[in-house]
N, C-alpha and C positions, 0 to 999 in steps of 0.2 A: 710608649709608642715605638714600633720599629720605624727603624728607618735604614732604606736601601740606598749608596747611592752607587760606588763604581757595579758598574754592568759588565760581565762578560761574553759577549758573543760566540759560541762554540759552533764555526759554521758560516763559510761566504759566501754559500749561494745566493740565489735572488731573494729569499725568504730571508734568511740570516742578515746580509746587507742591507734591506729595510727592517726588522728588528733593531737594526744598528743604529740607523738612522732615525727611528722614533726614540731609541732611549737617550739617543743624545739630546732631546728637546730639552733638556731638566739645564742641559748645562754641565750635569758631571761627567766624570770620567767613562769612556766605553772602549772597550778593548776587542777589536775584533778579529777573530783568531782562525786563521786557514792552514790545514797542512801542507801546502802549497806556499814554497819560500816564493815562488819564480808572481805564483799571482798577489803575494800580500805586496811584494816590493811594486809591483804595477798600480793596485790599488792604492799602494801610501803611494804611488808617486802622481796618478793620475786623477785621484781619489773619486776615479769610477770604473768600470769593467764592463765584462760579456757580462756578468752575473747581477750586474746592478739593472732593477727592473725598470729604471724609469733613469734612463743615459742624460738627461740634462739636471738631474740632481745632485748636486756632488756630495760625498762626505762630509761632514764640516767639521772643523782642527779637532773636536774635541774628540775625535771616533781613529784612536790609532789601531791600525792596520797591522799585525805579526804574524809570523811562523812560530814563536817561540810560547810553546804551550805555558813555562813559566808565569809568563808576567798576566796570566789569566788567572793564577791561582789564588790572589788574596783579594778577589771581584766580590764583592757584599751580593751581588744577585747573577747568577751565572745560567743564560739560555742555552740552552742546546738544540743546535735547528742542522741536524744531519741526516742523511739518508737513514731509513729504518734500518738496512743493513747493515749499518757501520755503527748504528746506536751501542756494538757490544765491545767493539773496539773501542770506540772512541770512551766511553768510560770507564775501562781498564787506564788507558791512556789518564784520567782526570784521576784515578785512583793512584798511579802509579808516582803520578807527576808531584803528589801532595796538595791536592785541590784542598784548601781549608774548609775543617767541619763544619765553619758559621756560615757557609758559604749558602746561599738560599738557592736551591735548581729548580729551572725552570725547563719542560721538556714542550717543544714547540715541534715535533715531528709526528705525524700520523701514522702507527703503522701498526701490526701487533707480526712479533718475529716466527717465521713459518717452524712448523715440527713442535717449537713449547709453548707457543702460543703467547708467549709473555705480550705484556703493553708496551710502551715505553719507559712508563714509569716504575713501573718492575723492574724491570733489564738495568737500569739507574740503581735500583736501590740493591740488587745483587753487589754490587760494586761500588757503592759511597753511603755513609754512615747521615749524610746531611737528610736532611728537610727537600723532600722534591716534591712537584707540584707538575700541573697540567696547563698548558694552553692550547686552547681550539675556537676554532668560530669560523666563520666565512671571510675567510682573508685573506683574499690574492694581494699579493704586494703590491700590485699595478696601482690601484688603488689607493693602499696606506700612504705609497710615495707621494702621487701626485696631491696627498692633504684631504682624498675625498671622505666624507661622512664614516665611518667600520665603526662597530663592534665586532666584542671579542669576549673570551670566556677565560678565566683564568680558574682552576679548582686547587686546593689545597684542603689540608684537613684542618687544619688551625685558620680561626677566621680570620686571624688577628695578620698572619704572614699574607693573607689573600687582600686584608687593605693595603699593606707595605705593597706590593708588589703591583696594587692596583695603582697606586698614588704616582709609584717609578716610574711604572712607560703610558699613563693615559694623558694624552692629549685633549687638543679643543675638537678635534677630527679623528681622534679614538677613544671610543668608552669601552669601558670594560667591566663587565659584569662576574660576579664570583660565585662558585658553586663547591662543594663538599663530594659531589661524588663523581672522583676521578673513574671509575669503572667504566659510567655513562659514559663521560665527554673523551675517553678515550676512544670508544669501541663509536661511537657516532661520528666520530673525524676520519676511523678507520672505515669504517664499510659504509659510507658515503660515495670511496672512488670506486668499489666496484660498480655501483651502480649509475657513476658519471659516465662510467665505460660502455655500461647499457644505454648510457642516454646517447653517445657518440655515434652507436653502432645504428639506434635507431636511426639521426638524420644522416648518418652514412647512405644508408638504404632508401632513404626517401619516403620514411613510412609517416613521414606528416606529425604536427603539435599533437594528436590525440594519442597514437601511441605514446610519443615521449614526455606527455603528461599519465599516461597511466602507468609505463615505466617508472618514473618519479615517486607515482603514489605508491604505488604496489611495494616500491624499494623502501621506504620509509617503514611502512608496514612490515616488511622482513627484518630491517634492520631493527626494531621494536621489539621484535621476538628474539634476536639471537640476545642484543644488549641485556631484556629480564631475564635469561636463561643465566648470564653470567653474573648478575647482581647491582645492574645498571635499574639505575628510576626510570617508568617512564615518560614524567615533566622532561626528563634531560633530552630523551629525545623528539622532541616536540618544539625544542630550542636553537639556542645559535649553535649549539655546537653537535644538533642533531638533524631538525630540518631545514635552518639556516644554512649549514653546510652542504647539504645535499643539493638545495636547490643552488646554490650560484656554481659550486663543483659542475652540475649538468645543464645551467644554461651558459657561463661565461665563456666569453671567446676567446679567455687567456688561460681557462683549464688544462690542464696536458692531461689529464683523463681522459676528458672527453675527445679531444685530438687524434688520442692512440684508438679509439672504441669506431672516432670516423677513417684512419685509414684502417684497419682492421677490415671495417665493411667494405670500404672501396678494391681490397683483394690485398694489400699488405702482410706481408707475414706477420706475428709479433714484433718479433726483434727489429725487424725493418721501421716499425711504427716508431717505437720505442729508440730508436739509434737517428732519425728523424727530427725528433725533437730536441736534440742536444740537452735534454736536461732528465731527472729520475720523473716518472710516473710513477707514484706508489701507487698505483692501484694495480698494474699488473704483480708485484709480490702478492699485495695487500687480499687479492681474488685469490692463491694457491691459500693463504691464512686461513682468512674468513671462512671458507668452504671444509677447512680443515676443523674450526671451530664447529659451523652449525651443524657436522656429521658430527662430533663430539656429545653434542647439546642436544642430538634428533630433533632440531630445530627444521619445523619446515620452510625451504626458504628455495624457490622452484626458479627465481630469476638467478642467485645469487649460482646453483649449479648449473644453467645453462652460459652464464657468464663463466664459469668455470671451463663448460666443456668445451667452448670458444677458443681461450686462450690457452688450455694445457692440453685437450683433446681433440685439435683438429676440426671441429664441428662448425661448419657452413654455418656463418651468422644467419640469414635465412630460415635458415631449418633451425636451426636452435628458436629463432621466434618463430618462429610457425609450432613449437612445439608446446611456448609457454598458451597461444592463444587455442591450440587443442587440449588443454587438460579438460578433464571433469568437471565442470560446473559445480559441482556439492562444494568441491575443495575449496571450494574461493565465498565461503559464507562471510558476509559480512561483519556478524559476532566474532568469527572466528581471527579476528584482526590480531 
């Protein structure tokens, strides 16, 4: 039987710092690692931050705080929870540093990187010889912190590595469920935010629960087509890491998807939205990806390009729905899901 136990943290945002915080439940060793000297010396000193998503739970001894990429490299299980755009840096960085081969990765970021399209987990394996694996599910940190109820998806291709790694960070208030196809639970974690962004824009506008429940469904439905175009199940997305994600992505009040999609509607520029939040939205990248993917795929996917022409093309949130609710009726056959 594997057995995982120091943990690596690659990553001190809010997501990365609870990560941190559940794997230190076991007791072992967790090392948590930010390229930022000025905020890990804050964190080990204070052992909380802007980035800690729940300010009255502190670190506890066993979760040290570094800059020093070293002392992450001989971590039995090593998460990586960074911005999609730095996923290519930051594992050059793991590759260069001597990240050990036994070292089991875990990639905890949604994103798929614009122009090649790669996953995450791709992007990883360009650049480390290890065993990497996927995590996704509906999990806002707010949540994990304060101890409430989550599940979570963890995929790998070896079953045997998806119990080790189930056994390392599951709690009495996280379960974790395993799955085999990384394609699905990537591409379900990623085109989820664009259509949180749809969800945003709708109560931006004020267009009421029936639009942004048919928003929702319709998104699920496109996200279904692009995921079997690339080789994704469709059980996976029917799940937590397909419409489990989608839904709390576009209803929670601590989404930044959805955040950016309501000032967007309210007249916000992007950037403004997006610079507002103090923190990354992947779904604004994740919309120029996706859209890049379903023109690849001839995937019909009619929400997913008006969420596009919103954010890269100027297009009056407005008129963009008003555009999806004048199509052609044929188009939207029910079979045709």
């Amino acid at each position: 039987m594997i057995t995982l136990r120091k943990t690596a943290v690659i990553g001190a945002g809010s997501w990365g710092s609870v990560l941190a915080l559940a794997a230190s439940f076991s007791g072992d060793e967790v090392v948590l690692w930010t390229r930022s000297a000025e905020q890990a010396r804050t964190l080990a000193d204070t052992r909380m931050g802007m980035h800690i998503a729940c300010p009255d739970h502190l670190l506890p001894d066993n979760v040290k705080v570094t800059a020093d990429l070293r002392e992450t490299l001989d971590a039995d299980l090593v998460l990586v929870v960074v911005p999609s755009v730095a996923m290519r840096s930051v594992a050059a960085m793991l590759r260069d540093a001597g990240l050990s081969e036994k070292s089991v990765v875990l990639s905890c970021t949604k994103g798929i990187e614009k122009d090649s399209l790669l996953r995450m987990s791709e992007i990883l394996r360009e650049y480390l010889p290890n065993t990497v694996g996927v995590l996704s599910g509906p999990n806002h940190a707010e949540d994990i912190c304060l101890g409430l109820p989550s599940a979570t998806l963890v995929g790998f291709e070896e079953e045997e590595i998806s119990a080790a790694v189930q056994r390392r960070l599951a709690s009495p208030s996280f379960r974790i469920y395993s799955s085999s196809d990384l394609v699905g639970m990537e591409l379900g974690g990623s085109i989820k935010n664009v259509f949180a962004i749809g969800a945003g824009i709708c109560d931006g506008l004020g267009l009421g629960d029936n639009a942004k429940a048919a928003m929702v469904t319709r998104g699920l439905a496109e996200m279904t087509r692009i995921g079997l175009a690339y080789g994704g199940k469709a059980e996976t997305f029917m799940g937590l890491s397909g419409m489990g994600d989608l839904i709390v992505t576009c209803y929670s009040k601590h989404s930044r998807n959805l955040q950016v999609g309501r000032l967007v509607a309210e007249g916000k520029s992007v950037e403004e939205a997006v610079a507002s939040l103090g923190m990354v939205a992947e779904g604004v990248p994740n919309t120029l990806s996706i859209y890049q993917m379903s023109r690849k795929a001839n995937a019909r996917t009619p929400i997913v390009d008006v969420i596009y022409g919103i954010l890269y093309e100027g297009k009056y949130p407005l008129c963009g729905l008003q555009e999806l609710m004048d199509r052609a009726l044929c188009a939207e056959r029910i079979a045709d899901n």
